[in-house]
N, C-alpha and C positions, 0 to 999 in steps of 0.2 A: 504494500500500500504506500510505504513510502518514497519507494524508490520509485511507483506511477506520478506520485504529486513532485519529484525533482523532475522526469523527463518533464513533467508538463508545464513546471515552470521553465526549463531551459528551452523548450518550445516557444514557447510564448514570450521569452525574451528576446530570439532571434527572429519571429516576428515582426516585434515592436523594433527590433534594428533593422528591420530591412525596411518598414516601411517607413519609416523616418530618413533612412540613406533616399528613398525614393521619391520622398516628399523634398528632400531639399534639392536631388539632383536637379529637379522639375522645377523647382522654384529661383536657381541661379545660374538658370540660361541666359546666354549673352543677348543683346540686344543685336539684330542683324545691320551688318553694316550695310548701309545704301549709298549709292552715290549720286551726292546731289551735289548741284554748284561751288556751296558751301565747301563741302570738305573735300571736293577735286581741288579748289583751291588755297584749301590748308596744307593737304597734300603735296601739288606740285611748288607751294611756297620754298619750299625746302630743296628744292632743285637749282644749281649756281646757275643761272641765264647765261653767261659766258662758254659751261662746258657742264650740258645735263649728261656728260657720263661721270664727272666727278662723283666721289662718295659725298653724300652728305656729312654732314658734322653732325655724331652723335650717331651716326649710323653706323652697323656692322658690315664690314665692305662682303664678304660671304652673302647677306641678307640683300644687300640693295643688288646687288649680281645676278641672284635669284629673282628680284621684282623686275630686271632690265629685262630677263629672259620671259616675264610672262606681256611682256611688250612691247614682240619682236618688229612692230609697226614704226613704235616711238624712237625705238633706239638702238635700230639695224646698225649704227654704226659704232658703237658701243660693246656688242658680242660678236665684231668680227676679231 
């Protein structure tokens, strides 16, 4: 008998963990990024007007590499 009321309390704890992991996964979803005017041009603020294949300042040169390769339109002459 008692060894049914410890499984069923450690049931019932794990439970209450999982739906609590579930309830907050659900609850601190990112906000989706869109792109509007606004933050294209927050965005490409940060780009030098003299040489947009510079790294930015504060930027990881690995990282802005990868953003140049996802736009091979803007900055074909960048990843030759």
């Amino acid at each position: 008998m008692a060894d049914e009321k410890i499984l069923i309390a450690i049931f019932a704890g794990a439970l209450a963990i999982g739906a609590m992991v579930l309830f907050f996964s659900l609850a601190s979803q990112p906000d989706k990024l869109e792109n509007t005017p606004s933050n294209y041009a927050q965005l490409t603020s940060k780009e030098n007007p003299d040489d947009i294949c510079a790294v930015p300042a504060g930027t990881d040169p690995e990282e802005w590499k990868q953003h140049l390769g996802h736009h091979p339109d803007k900055y074909a002459q960048c990843l030759e």
